[in-house]
C-alpha positions as CSV (number, residue, x, y, z in Angstrom):
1,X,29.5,18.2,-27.5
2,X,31.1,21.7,-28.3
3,X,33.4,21.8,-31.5
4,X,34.8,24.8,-29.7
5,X,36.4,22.9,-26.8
6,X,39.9,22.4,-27.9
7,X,43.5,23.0,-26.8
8,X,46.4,22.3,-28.0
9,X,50.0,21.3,-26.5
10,X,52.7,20.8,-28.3
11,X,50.7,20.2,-31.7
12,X,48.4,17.8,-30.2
13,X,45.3,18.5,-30.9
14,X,42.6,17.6,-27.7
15,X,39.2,18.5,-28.0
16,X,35.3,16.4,-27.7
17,X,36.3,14.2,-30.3
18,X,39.9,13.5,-30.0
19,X,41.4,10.5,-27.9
20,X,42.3,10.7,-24.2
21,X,45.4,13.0,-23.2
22,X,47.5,11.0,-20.8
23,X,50.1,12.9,-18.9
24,X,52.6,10.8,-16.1
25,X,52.8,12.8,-13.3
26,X,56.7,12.1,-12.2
27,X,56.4,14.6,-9.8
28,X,59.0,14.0,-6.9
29,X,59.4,10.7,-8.0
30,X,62.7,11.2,-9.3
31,X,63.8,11.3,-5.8
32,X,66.0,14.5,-6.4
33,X,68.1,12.1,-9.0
34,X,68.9,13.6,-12.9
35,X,69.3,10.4,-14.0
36,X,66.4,8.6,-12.1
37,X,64.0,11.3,-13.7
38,X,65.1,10.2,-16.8
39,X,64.6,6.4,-16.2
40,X,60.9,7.6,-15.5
41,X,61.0,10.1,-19.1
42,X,61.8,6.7,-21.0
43,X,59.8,4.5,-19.1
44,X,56.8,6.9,-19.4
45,X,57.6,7.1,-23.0
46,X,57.3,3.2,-23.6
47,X,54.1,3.0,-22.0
48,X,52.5,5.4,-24.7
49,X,51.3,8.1,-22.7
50,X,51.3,12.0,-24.5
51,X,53.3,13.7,-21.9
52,X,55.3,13.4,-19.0
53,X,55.5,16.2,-15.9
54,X,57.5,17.4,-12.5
55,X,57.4,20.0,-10.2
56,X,59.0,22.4,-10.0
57,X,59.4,24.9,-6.8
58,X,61.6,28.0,-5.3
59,X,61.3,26.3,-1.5
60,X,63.3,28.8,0.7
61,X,60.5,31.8,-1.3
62,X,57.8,29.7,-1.4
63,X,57.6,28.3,2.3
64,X,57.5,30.3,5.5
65,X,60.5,30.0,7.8
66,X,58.5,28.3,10.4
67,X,57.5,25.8,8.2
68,X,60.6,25.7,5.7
69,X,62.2,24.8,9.1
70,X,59.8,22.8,11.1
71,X,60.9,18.8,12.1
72,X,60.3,16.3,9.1
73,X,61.8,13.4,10.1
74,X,59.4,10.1,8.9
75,X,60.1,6.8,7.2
76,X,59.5,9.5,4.0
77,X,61.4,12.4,4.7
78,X,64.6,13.1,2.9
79,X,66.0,15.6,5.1
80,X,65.6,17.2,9.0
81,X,63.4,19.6,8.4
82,X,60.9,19.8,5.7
83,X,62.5,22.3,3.8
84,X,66.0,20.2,4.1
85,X,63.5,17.2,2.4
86,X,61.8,19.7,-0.2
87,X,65.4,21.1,-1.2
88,X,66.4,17.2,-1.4
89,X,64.2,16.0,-3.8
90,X,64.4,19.6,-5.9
91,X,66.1,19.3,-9.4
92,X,68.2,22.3,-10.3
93,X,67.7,24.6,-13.5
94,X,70.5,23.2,-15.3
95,X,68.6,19.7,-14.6
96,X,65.5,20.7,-16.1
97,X,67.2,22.1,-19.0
98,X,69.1,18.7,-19.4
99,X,65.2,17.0,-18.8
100,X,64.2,19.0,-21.5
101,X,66.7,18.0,-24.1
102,X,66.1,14.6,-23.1
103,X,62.5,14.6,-23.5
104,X,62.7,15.4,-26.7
105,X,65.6,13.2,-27.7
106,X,63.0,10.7,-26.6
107,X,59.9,12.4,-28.2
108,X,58.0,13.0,-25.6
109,X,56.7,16.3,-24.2
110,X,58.0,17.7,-21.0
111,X,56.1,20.3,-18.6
112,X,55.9,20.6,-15.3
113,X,53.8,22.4,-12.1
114,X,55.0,26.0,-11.5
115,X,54.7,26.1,-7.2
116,X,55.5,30.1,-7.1
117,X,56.8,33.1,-9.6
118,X,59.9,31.9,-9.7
119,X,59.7,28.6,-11.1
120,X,57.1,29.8,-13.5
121,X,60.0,32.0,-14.8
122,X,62.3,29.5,-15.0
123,X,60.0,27.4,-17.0
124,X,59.0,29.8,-19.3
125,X,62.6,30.5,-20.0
126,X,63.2,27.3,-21.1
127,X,60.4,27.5,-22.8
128,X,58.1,24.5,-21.9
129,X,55.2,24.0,-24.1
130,X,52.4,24.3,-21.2
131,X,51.9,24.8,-17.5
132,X,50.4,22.6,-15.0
133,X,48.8,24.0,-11.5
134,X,48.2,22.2,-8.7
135,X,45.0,22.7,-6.3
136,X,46.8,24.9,-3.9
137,X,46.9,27.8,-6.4
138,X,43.3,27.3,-7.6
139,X,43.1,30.9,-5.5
140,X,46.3,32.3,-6.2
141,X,44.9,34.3,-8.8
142,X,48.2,36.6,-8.8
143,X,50.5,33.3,-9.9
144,X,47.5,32.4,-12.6
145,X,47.3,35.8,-14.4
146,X,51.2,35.8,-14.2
147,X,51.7,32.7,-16.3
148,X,48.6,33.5,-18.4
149,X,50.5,36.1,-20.0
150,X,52.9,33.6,-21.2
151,X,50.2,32.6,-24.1
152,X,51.1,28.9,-23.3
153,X,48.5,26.3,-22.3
154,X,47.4,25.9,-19.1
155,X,46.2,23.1,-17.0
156,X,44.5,23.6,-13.4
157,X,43.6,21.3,-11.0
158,X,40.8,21.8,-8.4
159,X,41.0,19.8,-5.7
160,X,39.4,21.3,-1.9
161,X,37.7,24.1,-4.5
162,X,34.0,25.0,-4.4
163,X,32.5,26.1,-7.4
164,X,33.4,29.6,-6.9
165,X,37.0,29.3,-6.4
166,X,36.8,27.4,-10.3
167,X,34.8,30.7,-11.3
168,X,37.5,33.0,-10.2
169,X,40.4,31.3,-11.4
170,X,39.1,30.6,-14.7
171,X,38.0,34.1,-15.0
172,X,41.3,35.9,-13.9
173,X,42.7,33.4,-17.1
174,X,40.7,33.4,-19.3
175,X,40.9,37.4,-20.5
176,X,44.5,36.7,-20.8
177,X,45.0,33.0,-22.3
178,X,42.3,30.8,-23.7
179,X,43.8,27.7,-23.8
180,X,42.7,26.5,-20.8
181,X,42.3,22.7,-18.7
182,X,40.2,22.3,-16.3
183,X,41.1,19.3,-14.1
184,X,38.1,17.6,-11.7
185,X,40.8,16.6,-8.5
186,X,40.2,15.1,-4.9
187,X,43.2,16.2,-3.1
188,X,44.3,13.0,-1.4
189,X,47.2,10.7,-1.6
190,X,45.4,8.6,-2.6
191,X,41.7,9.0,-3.0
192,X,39.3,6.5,-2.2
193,X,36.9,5.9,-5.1
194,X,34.1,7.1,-3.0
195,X,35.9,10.6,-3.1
196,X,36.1,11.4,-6.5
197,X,33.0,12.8,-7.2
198,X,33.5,12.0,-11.0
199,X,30.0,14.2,-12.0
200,X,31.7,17.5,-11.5
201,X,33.1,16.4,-14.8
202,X,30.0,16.9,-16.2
203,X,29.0,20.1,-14.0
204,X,32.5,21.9,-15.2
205,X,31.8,20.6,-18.8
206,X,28.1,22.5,-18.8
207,X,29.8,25.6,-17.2
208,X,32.5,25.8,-19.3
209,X,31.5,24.9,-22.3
210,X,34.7,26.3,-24.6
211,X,37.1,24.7,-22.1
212,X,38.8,20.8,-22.4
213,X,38.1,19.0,-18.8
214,X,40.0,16.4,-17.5
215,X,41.0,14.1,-14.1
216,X,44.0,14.7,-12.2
217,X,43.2,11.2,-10.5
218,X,44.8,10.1,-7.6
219,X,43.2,6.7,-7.1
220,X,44.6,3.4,-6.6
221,X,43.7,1.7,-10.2
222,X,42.9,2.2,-13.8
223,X,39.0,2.0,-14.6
224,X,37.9,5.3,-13.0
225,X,40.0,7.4,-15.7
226,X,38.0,5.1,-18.6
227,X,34.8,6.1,-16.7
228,X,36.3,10.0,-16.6
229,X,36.6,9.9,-20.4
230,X,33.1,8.4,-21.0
231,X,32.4,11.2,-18.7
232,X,33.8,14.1,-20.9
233,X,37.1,14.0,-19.3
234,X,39.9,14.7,-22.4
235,X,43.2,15.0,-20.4
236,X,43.6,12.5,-17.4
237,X,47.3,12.6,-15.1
238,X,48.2,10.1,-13.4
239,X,50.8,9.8,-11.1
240,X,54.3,7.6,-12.3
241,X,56.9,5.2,-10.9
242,X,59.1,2.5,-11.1
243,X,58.8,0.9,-7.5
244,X,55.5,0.9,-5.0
245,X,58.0,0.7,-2.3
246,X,60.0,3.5,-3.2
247,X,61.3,5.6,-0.9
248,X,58.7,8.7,-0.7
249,X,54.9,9.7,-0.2
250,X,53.3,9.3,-3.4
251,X,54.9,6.0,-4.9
252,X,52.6,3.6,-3.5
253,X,49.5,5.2,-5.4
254,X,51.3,5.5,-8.5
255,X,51.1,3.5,-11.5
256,X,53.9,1.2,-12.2
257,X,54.5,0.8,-16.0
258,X,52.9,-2.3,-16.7
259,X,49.7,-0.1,-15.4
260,X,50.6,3.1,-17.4
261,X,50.3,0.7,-20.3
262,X,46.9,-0.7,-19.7
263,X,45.3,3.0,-19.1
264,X,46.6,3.9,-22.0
265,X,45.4,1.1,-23.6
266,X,42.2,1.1,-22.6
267,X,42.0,5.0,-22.7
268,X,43.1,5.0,-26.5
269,X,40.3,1.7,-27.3
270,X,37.4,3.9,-25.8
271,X,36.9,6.1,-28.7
272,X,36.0,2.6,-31.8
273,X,34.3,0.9,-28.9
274,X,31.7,3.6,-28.7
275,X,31.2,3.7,-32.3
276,X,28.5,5.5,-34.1
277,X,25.5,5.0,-31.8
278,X,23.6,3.3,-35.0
279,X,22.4,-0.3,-34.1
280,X,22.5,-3.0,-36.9
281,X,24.2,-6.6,-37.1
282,X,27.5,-6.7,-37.9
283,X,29.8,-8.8,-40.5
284,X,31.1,-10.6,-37.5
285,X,28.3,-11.5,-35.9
286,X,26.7,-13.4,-38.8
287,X,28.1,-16.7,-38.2
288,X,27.2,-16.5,-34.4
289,X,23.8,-15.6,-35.0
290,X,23.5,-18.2,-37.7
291,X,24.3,-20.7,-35.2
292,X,22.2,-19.3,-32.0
293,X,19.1,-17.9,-33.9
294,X,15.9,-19.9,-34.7
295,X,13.6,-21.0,-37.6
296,X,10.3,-21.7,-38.1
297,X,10.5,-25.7,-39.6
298,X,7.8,-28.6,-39.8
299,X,7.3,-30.5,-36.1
300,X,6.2,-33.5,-38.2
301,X,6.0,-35.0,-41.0
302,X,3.2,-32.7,-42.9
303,X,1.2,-33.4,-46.2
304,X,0.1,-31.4,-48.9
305,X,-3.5,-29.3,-47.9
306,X,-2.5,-29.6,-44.2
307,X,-3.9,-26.3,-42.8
308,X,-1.0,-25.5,-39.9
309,X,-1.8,-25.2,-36.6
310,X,0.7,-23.9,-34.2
311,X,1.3,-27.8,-32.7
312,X,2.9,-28.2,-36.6
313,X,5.6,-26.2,-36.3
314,X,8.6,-26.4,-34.2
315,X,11.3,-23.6,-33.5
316,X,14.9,-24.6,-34.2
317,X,18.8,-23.6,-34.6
318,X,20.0,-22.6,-36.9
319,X,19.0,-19.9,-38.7
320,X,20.2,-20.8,-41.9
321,X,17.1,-20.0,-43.8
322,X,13.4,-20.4,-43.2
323,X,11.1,-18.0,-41.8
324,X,11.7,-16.1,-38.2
325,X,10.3,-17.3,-35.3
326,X,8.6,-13.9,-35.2
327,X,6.4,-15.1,-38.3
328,X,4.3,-17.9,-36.4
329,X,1.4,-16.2,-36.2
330,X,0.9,-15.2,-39.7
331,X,1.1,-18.5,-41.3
332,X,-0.9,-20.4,-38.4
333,X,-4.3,-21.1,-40.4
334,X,-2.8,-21.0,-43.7
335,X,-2.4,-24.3,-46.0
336,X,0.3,-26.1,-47.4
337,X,0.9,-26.1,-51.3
338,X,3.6,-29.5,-50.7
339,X,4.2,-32.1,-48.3
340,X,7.1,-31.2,-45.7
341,X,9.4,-33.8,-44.0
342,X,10.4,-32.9,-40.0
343,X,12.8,-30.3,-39.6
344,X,12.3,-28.7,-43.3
345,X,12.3,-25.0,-43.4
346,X,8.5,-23.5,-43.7
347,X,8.6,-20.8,-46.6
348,X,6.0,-18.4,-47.2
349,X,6.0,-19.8,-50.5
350,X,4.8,-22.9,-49.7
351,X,1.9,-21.4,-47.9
352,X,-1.5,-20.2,-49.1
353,X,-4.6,-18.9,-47.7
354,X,-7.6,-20.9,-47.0
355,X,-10.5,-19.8,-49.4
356,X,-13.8,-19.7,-47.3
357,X,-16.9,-21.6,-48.7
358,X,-19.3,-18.7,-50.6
359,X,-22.0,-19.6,-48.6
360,X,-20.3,-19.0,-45.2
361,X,-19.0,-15.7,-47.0
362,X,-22.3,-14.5,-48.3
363,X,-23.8,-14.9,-44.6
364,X,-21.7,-13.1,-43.0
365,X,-22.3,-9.8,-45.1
366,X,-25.8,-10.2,-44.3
């Protein structure tokens, strides 16, 4: 592992060693509603995670005005058109600023995606400790450099990339900001678990080996973001809400809070249950193994001169003293110095070796 992966947002400190990252991806869950967005900040809060996050867009600049205008109208849609639903579920600036002083009335941080140039302005004016990117800009190189100059972390997912795409984006960052996340991303609503190819962990771990990978995972569950941290993975997002059967596109994949607890949970026990890779018995094992294990003890009654044969000793529970089982073919052919009742422990001390006849000795060297 590389001591030189690290980033840091907001004075956390994430690097090879350090515990999971968890940021709730509100998003648009917030429905367009101040208050509802806060519901989710305190929720998201309560479950543990490190960070919360929205998006943030400039629609009638960042959409064409075919498709800013084009029909829209689903069980999902907020408005006519899909720029009437964009503009619907978009907070304002003076929202985010109030997000912002909530957030950390809370104590929780507070970033969110930058869609276009605008929004990264705005964002930097308030002065939001880092910047999320989703995959469509993994080749908007333009937008990248542009909030690299800010000096503030950065965090890019790469879903529908190729290798290549990664390789430019990182590089048009890098010269400019080094505190840089690269996010391994299917970019599906959800993902099936067969999709999300969690080895380009490891492949964006070995090529970038100064930079902090993590998941952006869109799957329906838990576990895969444990496995993404066994992986290498040091940031995981996860999408956030407070009903499946919200109103919108992305609430039915997202975790409720009872399951933004248990990923952090489980994220945050990962790091003692690995431990130190040394194997040796443990304090609490001892009276378990004392109960399960097995002893060497007398099969019979056994007098004193008996030489043992292996049909004199019997293997038992527990292992409470006695020789290991391990030890029954040393002290087969060697002779009792006391008599043993069934079921007493066979010592080495009550064991010595047979002394051959001289005779049979003296032969054999000749």
């Amino acid at each position: 592992m590389s001591e030189d992966r690290r980033l840091t947002i907001d004075g956390v400190d994430i690097h090879d060693g350090s515990s999971c990252y968890v940021i709730a991806e509100i998003g648009n869950n917030h429905q367009g509603s101040l208050e509802q967005a806060k519901q989710l900040m305190d929720a998201a809060k309560e479950c543990g995670v490190n960070a919360v996050k929205l998006q943030k867009r400039a629609n009638r600049a960042l959409y064409t005005r075919e498709f800013f205008d084009q029909p829209y109208e689903n069980e999902s849609s907020f408005g006519r058109t899909y720029g009437e639903h964009r503009e619907a579920l978009e907070l304002s600036a003076v929202d985010y600023a109030g997000l912002q002083a909530h957030a950390r009335g809370v104590g929780i941080t507070f970033f969110a995606t930058a869609f276009d140039f605008e929004s990264a302005d705005l964002l930097a004016e308030l002065g939001v400790p880092a910047f999320k990117f989703a995959s469509g800009d993994i080749r908007n190189t333009p937008l990248l450099r542009h909030v690299a100059a800010f000096g503030k972390p950065m965090i890019l997912s790469t879903g529908g990339a190729e290798m290549a795409d990664v390789e430019r984006a990182v590089e048009a960052i890098l010269p400019l900001n080094d505190q840089l996340c690269v996010l391994q991303c299917t970019a599906a609503y959800p993902a099936d678990t067969g999709d999300l190819n969690l080895n380009v962990i490891t492949t964006l771990r070995e090529r970038f080996p100064g930079l902090v990978i993590g998941l952006s995972d869109h799957q329906n569950g838990i576990a895969m973001a444990v496995v993404a941290y066994m992986l290498g993975a040091r940031v995981v997002e996860k999408h956030f809400t407070l009903n499946h059967a919200a109103k919108g596109t992305d609430h039915a994949f997202s975790l409720m809070p009872e399951g933004m607890r248990k990923l952090v949970r489980d994220l945050q026990r990962v790091p003692d249950a690995l431990g130190d890779g040394i194997k040796r018995p443990l304090a609490i094992e001892e009276a378990p193994i004392r109960k399960m294990g097995k002893k060497l003890v007398a099969g019979r009654e056994l007098e004193v001169g008996h030489i043992l044969a292996a049909e004199d000793v019997a293997i038992k529970s527990p292992a409470d003293g006695g020789l290991p089982p391990y030890e029954l073919d040393r002290i087969v052919g060697l002779r009792l110095r006391r008599r043993l009742a069934p079921d007493e422990n066979l010592m080495l001390a009550d064991l010595e070796p047979v002394e051959e006849p001289v005779a049979a000795h003296a032969a054999r060297r000749l």
